[in-house]
N, C-alpha and C positions, 0 to 999 in steps of 0.2 A: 226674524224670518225663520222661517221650518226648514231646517237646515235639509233632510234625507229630501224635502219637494224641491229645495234650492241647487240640490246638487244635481238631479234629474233636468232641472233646465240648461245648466253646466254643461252637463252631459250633451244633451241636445245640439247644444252650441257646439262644442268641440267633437263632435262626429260630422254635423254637418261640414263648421269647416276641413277637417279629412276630408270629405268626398268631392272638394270641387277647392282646388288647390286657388289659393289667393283670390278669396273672394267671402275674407270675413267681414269687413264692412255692408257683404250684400245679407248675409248672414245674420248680423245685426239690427238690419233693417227690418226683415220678417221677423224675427223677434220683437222688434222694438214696435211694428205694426200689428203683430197678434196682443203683445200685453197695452196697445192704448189704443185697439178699435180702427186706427185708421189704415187706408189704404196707400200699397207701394208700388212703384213704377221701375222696371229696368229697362233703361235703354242703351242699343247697342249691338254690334255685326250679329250676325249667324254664327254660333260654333263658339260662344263663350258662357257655356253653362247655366246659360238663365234657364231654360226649362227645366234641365237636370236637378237645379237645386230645388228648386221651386215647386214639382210635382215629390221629390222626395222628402222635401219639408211635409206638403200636406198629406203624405202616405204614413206618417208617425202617428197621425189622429186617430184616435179610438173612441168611437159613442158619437162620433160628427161624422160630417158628410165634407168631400173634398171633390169639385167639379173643375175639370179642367178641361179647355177646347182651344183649338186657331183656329181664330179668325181670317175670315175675305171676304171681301166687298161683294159674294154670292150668298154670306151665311144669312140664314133666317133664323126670325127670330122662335121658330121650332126648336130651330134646333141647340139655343142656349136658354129658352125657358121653356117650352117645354110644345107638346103638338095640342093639337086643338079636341078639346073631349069631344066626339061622335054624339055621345050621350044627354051632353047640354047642348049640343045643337038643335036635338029631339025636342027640345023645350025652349025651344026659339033663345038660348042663351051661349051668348062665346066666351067659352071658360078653357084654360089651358089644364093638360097634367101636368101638374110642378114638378114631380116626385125626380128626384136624382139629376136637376137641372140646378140654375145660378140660384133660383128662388129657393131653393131644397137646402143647398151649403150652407156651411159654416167657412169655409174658405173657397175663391174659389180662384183658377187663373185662367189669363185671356192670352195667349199667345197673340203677338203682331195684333195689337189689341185696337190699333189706330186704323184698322183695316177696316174697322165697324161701317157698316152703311148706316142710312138716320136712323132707319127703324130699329134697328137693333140697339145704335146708341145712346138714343134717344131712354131706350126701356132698359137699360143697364143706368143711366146716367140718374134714374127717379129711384134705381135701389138701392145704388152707390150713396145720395144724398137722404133718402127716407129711409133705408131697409124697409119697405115697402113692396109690395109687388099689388096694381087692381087686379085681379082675376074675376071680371065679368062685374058682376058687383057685390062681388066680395073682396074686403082689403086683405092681402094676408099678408102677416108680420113675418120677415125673412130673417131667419136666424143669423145672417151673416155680417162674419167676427171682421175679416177681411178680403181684400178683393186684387188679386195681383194681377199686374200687367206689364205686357212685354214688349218690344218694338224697337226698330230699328233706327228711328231718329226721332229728333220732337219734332211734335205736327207744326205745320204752316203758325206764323201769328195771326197770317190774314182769315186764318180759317176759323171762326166762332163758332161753329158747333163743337169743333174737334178741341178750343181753346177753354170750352169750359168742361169739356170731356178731361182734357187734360190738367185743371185746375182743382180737381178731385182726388187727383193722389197728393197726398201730403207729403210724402217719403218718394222721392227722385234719386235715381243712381244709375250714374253713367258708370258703361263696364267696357270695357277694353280687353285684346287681345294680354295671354303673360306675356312679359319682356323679362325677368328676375331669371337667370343662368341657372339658380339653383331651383328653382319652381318650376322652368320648363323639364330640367331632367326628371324630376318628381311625377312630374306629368307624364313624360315619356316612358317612362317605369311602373306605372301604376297600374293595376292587376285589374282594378274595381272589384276587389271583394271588402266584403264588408265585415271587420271585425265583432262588432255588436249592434243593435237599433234599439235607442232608446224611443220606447212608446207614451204617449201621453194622452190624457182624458183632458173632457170637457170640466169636470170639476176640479184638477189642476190647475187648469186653465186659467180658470174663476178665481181661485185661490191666488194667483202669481197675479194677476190681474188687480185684488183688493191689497196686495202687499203693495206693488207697486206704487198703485194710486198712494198709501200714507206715506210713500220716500218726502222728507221734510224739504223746502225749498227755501235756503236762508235767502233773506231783505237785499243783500249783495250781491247775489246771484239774478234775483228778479229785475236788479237795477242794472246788470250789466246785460240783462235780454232785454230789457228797453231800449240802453242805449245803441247796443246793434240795431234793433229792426231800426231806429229814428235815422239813425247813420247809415241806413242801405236805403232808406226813403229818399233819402236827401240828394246818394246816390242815383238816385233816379232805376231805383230797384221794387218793384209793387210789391210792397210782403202786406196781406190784408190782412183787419183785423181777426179773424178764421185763422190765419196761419198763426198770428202770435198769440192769442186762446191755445189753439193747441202745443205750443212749445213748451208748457208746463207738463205736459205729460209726455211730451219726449223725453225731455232734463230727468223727468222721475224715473221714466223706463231706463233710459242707460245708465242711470247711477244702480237701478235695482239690479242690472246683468250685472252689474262687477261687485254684487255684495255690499253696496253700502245702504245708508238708511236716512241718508244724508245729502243733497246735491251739491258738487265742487266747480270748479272753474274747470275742472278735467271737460267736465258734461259737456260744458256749451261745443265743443267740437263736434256733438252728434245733430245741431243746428244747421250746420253747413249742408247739409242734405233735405233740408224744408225752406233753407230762408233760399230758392233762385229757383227764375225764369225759366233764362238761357244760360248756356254753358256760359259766357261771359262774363256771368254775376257772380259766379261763384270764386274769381279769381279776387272782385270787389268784397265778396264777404269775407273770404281768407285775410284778406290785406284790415277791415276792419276786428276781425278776431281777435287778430295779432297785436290793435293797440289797444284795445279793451281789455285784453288780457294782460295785458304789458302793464297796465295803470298798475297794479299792486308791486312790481318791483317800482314803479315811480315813484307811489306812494314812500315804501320805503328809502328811498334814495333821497326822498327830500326833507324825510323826516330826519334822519343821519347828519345830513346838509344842519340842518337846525340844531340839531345835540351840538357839534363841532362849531356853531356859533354862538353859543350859548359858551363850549368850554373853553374860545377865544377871550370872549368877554371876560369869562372869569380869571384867565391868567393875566390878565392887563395889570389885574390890581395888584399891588406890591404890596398895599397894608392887611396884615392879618383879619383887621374888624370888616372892612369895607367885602373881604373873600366872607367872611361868616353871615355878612349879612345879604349878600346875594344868593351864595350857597343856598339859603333858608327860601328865596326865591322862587331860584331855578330848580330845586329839588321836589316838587311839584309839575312843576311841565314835564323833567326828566322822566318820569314816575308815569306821566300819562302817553307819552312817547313809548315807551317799554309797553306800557298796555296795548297801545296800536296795531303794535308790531307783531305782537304775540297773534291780533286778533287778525289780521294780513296773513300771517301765518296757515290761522284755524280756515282760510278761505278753501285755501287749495287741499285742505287736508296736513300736508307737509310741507312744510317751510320748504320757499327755495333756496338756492343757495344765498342770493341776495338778500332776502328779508333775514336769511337767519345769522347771515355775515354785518347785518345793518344794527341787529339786536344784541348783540356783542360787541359791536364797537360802542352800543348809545350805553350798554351797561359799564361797560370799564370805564367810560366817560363820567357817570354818572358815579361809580367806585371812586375814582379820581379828586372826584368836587367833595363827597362825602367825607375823603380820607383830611384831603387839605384844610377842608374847613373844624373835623375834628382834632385834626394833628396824630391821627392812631391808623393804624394798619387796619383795611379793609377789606374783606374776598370780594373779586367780582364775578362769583358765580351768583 
């Protein structure tokens, strides 16, 4: 990675989080929604900095276009794509002016975004899915990266217009009032000025964008995003095939914010915010996380479980030959057990305490058998 561009997103990141106290995971999100294209949803009261961050996030752009409006069930669609040319009327044709509307951006945000009437959401909902805009009959390709939205609860289930309006953000985050003693005084204390603004281009962009996309995604990692979405299905949780396509470029995007080149079992926690519904589901995907992630301390625990009966076996025998000649055995399983462990290890990046507590009892174990059946002093590093 280009370390002087990797440090500017860095940067980015931790000024943003400064300006809107406890709200890095929303942070996150528009990052992790600008570098893989898709769109992100906060929902949540009045007076908990969605707009603030969100208009100050796309005020960093430079060489893009950053549109932002609230929505109400009187907006027309003038007034977020653009009015109607005079000009092509004259020639019996209905053509809008894009220029500095949703069609124009590169990011753009919707305040109270569910407020949309059809026609508005209707023509938002073809750009959202095409980047698309028909303008008369002409197609014009919309430049836009992503597309933020805000509001106060999720809409109705019964409502199907608003349920596939709302089926288009990929990135969902409920935000809540601070409760943290120490983050309210922060808040309460806070000046709003602003120590420095770090600014970024469209070919940054593109650049963090192409690194991203090569962050590698080990066969481990892809097997335990299987296993969640199978186990939130079963749950009686809808994750469509569109959601778990794109989970591959989430995993990449948040392993590329924290500098790796690699994706870990850290990642899959930035999943919790694409794989639900309703607020409800998200308590079932925490709960299935937790044992998919848990599998590699099991793994280890049962591999351990194994060395320790294996070094049962071997002390049963009293006769010197009968220990040499199992030693000769077991000292092969032993050998691939240690491989395991090491590779449980390379999962998460750094061993946990269990896997690296498990790999040091199967080695001294293994010291043990080697020593006895040689009769010589053995290190078991």
């Amino acid at each position: 990675m280009d370390k002087p561009v990797m440090n500017k997103l860095n940067q980015l990141r931790d000024e943003l989080s400064h300006i809107v106290i406890e709200r890095e995971e929303l942070v996150d999100g528009l990052l992790m929604g600008m570098l893989t294209g898709n769109h992100v949803l906060f929902i949540g009261p009045p007076g908990t900095a969605k707009s603030m961050l969100v208009n100050e996030f796309g005020a960093r752009l430079r060489g893009g276009n950053f549109f932002s409006y609230l929505m109400t069930k009187f907006t027309k669609p003038d007034e977020i794509i653009g009015p109607v040319s005079l000009k092509s009327l004259e020639s019996d044709e209905f053509k809008r002016i894009l220029t500095g509307k949703t069609a124009d951006a590169h990011f753009v945000f919707l305040d109270e975004i569910f407020n949309s009437n059809s026609s508005c959401a209707n023509t938002i909902l073809t750009i959202l899915n095409e980047r698309y805009y028909q303008n008369g009959n002409e197609t014009v390709a919309v430049p836009l990266v992503m597309l933020v939205g805000a509001a106060n609860e999720v809409p109705p289930e019964t409502n199907d217009e608003l349920k596939a309006f709302y089926d288009r953000f990929l990135f969902r985050y409920e935000v809540g009032y601070i409760n943290d003693i120490d983050n309210l005084k922060r808040l309460f204390e806070l000046n709003g000025s602003k120590e420095s603004t770090t600014l970024y281009t469209l070919d940054e962009l593109q650049q963090w964008q192409k690194e991203a996309f090569e962050v590698e995604i080990p066969s481990d990692i892809t097997n335990r995003v299987i296993s969640i979405v199978l186990k939130l299905r079963e749950a009686g949780v809808n994750i469509s095939d569109r959601r778990f396509r794109e989970s591959r470029k989430i995993l990449q995007a948040h392993a590329y914010l924290r500098g790796r080149t690699k994706a870990s079992i850290e990642d899959l926690n930035a999943l919790s915010h694409i794989f639900w519904m309703q607020s409800g589901d998200k308590k079932t995907f925490s709960d299935i996380l937790f044992t998919v992630k848990l599998t590699v301390e099991v793994q280890a625990s049962e591999l351990l479980k194994e060395a320790r009966q294996i070094m049962s076996r071997f002390a049963a025998f009293d006769d010197r030959a009968r220990r040499q000649v199992l030693g000769g055995e077991v000292n092969i399983r032993l050998t691939e057990i240690e491989n395991r462990l090491n590779e449980l290890g390379e999962i998460s990046g750094v061993p946990s305490a269990v896997v690296q507590d498990a790999l040091d009892q199967v080695r001294e174990i293994h010291a043990t058998i080697i020593r006895e059946c040689l009769d010589i002093e053995t290190s078991t590093g």
